[in-house]
C-alpha positions as CSV (number, residue, x, y, z in Angstrom):
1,X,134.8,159.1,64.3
2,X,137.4,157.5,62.1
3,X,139.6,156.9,65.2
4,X,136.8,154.7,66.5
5,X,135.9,152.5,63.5
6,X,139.0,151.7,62.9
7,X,138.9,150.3,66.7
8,X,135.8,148.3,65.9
9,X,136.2,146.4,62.7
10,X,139.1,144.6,63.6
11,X,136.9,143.1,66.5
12,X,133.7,142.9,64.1
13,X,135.8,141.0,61.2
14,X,137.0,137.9,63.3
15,X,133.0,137.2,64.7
16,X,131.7,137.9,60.8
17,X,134.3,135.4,59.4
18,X,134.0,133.2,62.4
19,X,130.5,132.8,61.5
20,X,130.4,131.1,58.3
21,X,132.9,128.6,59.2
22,X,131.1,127.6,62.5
23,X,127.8,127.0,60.4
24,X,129.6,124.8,58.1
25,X,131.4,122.5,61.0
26,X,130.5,118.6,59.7
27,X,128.2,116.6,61.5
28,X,130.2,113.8,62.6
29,X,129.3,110.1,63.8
30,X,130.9,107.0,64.7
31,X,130.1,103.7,66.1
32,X,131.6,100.6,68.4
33,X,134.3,98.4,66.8
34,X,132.0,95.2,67.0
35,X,133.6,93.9,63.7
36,X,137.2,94.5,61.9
37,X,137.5,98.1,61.1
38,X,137.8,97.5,57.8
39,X,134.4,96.2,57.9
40,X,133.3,99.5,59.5
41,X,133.9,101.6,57.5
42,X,132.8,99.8,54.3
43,X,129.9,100.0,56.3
44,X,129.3,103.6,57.6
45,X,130.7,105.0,54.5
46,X,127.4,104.5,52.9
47,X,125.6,105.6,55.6
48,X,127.4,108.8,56.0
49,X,126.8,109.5,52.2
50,X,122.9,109.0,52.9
51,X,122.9,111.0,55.9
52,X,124.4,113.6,54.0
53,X,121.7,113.7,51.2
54,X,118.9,113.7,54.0
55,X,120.1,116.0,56.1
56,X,122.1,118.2,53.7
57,X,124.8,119.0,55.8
58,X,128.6,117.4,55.8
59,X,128.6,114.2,57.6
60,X,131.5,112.5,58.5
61,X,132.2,108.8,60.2
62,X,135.1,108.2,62.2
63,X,136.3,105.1,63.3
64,X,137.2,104.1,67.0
65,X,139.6,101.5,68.7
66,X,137.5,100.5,71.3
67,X,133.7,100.6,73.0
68,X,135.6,103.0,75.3
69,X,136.7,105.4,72.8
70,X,133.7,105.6,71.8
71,X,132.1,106.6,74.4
72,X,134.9,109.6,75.1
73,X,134.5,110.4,71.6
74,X,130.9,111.2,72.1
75,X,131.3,112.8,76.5
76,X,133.9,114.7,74.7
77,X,132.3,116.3,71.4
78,X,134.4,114.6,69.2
79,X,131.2,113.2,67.9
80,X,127.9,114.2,67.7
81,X,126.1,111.0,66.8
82,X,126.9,107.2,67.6
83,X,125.8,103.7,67.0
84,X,126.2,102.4,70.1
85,X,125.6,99.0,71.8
86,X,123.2,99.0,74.8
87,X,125.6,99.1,77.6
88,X,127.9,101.9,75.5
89,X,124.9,103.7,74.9
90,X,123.5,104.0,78.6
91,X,127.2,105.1,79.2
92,X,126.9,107.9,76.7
93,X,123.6,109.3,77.8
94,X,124.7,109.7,81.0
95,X,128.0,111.4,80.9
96,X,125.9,113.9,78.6
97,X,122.9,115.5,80.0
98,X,119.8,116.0,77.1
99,X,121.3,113.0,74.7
100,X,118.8,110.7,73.0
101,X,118.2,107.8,71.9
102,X,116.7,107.8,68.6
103,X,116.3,104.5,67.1
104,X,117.7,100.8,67.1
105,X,117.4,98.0,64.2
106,X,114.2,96.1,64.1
107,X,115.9,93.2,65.4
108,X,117.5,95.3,68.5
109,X,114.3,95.1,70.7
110,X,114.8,91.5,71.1
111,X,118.6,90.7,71.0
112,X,120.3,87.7,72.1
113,X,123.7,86.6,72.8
114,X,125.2,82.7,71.6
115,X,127.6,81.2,73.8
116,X,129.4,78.8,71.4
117,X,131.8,75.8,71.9
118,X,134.2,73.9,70.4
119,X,133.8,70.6,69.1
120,X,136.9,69.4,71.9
121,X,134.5,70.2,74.9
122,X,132.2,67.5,73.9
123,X,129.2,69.8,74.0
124,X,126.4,69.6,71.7
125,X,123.4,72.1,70.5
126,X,121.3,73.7,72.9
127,X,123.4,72.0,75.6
128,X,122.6,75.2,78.1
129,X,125.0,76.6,80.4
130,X,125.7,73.4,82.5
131,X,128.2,72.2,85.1
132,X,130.7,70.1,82.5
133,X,131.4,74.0,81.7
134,X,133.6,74.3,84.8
135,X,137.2,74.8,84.9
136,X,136.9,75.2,80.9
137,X,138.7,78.6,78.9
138,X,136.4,81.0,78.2
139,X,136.3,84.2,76.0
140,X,134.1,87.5,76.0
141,X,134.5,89.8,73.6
142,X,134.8,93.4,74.2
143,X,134.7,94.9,78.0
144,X,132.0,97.3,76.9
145,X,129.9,95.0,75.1
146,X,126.5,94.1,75.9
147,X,126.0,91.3,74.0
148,X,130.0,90.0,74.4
149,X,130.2,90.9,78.0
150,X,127.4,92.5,80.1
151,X,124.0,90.1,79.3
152,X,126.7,86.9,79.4
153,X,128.3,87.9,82.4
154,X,124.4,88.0,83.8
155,X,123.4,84.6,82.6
156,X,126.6,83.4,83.6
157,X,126.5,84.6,87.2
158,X,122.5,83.8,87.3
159,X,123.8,79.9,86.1
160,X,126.8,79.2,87.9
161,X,126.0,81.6,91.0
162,X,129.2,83.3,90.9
163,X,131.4,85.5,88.7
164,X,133.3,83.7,85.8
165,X,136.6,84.0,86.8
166,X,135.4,81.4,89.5
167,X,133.7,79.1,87.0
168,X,136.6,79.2,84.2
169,X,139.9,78.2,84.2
170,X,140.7,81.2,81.8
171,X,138.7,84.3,80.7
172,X,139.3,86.5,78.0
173,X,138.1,89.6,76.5
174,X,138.8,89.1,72.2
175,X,138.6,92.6,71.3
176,X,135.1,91.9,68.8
177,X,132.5,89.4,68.2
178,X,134.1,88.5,64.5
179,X,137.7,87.4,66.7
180,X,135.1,86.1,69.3
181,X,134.0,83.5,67.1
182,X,137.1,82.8,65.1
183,X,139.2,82.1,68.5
184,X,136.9,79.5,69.4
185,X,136.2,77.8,66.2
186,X,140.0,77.4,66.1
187,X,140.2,76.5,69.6
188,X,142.1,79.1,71.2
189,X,139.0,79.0,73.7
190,X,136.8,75.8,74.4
191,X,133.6,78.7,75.0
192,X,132.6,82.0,74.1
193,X,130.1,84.4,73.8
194,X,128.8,86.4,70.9
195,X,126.0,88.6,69.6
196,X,124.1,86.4,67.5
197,X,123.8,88.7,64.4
198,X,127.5,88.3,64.0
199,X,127.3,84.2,64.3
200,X,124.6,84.5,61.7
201,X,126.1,86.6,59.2
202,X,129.8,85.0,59.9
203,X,127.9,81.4,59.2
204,X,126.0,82.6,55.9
205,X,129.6,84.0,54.7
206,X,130.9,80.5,55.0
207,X,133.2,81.6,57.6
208,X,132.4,79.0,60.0
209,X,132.7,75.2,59.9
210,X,130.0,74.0,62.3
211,X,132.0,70.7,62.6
212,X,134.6,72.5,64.8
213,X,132.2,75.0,66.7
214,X,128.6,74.9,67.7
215,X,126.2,77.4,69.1
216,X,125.2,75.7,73.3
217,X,123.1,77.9,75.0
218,X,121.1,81.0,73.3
219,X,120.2,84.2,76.3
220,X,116.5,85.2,76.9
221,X,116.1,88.5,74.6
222,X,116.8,92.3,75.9
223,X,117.3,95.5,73.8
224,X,120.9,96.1,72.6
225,X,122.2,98.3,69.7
226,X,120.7,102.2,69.2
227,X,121.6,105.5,68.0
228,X,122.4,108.0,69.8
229,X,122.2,111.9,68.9
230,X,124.2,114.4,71.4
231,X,122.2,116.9,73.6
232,X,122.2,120.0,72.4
233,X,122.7,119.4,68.8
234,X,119.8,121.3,67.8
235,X,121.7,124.7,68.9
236,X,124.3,123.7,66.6
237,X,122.5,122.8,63.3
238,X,119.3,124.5,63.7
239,X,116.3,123.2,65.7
240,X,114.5,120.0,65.0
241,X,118.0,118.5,63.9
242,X,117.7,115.9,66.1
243,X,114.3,114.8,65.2
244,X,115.3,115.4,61.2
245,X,118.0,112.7,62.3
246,X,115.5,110.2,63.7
247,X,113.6,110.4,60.6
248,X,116.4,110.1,58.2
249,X,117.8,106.7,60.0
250,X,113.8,105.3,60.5
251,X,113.1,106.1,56.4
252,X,116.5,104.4,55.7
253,X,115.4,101.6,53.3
254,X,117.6,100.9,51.0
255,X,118.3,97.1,51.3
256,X,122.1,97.7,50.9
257,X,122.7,99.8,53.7
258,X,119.8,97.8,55.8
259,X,122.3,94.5,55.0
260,X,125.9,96.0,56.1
261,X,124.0,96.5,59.8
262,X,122.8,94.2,59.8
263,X,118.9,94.9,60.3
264,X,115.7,94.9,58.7
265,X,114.6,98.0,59.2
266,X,114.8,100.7,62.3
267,X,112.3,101.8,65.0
268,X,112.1,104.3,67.1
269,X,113.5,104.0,70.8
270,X,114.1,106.3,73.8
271,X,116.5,106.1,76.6
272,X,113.9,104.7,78.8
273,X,114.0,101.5,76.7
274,X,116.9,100.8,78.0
275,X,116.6,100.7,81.3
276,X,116.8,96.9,82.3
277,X,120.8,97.1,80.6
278,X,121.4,100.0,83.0
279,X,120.1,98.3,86.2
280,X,122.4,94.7,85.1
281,X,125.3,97.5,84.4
282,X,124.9,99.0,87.8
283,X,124.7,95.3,89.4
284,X,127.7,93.7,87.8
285,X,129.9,97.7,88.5
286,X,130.7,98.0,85.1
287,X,128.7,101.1,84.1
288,X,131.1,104.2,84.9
């Protein structure tokens, strides 16, 4: 009998320690680089401190370089939990069966991208996307971007009837909406196109002299930015996690947090919501 005990605890001990640890793993979050990363994590700093206190469990935010990374971080468990942009989302879900989305800013359900202009094009307010456009430069912002690349590229290609490399004499991809903005104010582009919440909050900041840039042409509305919860998480943290998520970010109303987004409020969402931004990724091959 002692023989055998002494041949089963050192298995047991491992799994009992194992245990503890396992339960205490952090829930961890992160979200696309649509602004400077210092920016970011100012940001979701704050909101991983209230997620925290609602959910009572470790959360932790974790910045990415790119869209891209943070979709990987997400297919690859890195993170459990993501603020994502609509294209970036719809990526997400799909490389991981059973995610969610859970909710999106009050403001997401109608989003709309500004193509801007500098003052040296000639091209005045609510010009629209027109043929004295052609043969201009031209920046996006990131690759993954719905309201820097995808919904653009759309209008763009439904405008000009084909892709933008044809239109423009230079296209570029800044990085973010904030360098979006700032390249073409300063003229390093004639055109560009940003999400619109950036433009407003860049303009109210004083960071933009609308003598040197101009917003031309503002895109019909679609759904953009969400979060997006893992599938599967419940087995990890205990079920109904997922849901207890949802309600934490919908009840999060302290005006603070609300203005680092930034949003008025969120709503709930699901994945089929965003079904219009998968079919336009599927036409223009830029979903995988």
């Amino acid at each position: 009998m002692p023989q055998r005990l002494s041949f089963v605890l050192p298995v047991a001990l491992p799994l009992l320690l194992a245990a503890p640890l396992a339960a205490a793993a952090p829930f961890v979050f992160t979200a696309i680089p649509d602004e400077d990363e210092t920016r970011l994590q100012q940001r979701f700093q704050k909101v991983a401190d209230y997620l925290a206190d609602e959910l009572e469990v470790e959360v932790r935010f974790v910045p990415v370089k790119s869209y891209a990374a943070a979709v990987t971080a997400f297919r690859n468990d890195q993170v459990q939990l993501a603020w994502f942009g609509g294209l970036s989302g719809v990526q997400a879900r799909e490389r991981v069966p059973g995610s969610r989305a859970l909710a999106q800013g009050v403001e997401d359900a109608e989003f709309r991208t500004y193509f801007i202009a500098h003052e040296s094009t000639g091209l005045d307010e609510d010009t629209g996307l027109v043929d004295a456009m052609r043969d201009m430069t031209f920046t996006f912002g990131s690759k993954g971007s719905t309201s820097g690349r995808l919904m653009p590229e759309h209008y763009l290609r439904e405008a000009f009837g084909e892709a933008p490399e044809a239109v423009f004499s230079r296209v570029g991809f800044s990085g973010n909406h904030s360098r979006t903005a700032s390249l073409v104010a300063s003229g390093a582009y004639q055109l560009g196109a940003l999400n619109y919440t950036v433009w407003e909050n860049e303009l109210e900041a004083g960071n933009i002299d609308l003598d040197g840039v101009e917003v031309v042409w503002k895109t019909p509305t679609y759904p953009d930015y969400q979060w997006t919860i893992r599938g599967g998480i419940d087995e990890r943290f205990g079920e109904g996690f997922a849901d207890r998520v949802q309600q934490a970010l919908l009840d999060m109303d302290d005006p603070d947090l609300l203005e680092s987004f930034p949003r008025s409020g969120f709503i709930p969402v699901d994945n089929d919501d965003y079904e219009v931004i998968r079919q336009v990724g599927q036409q223009l091959d830029i979903l995988d």
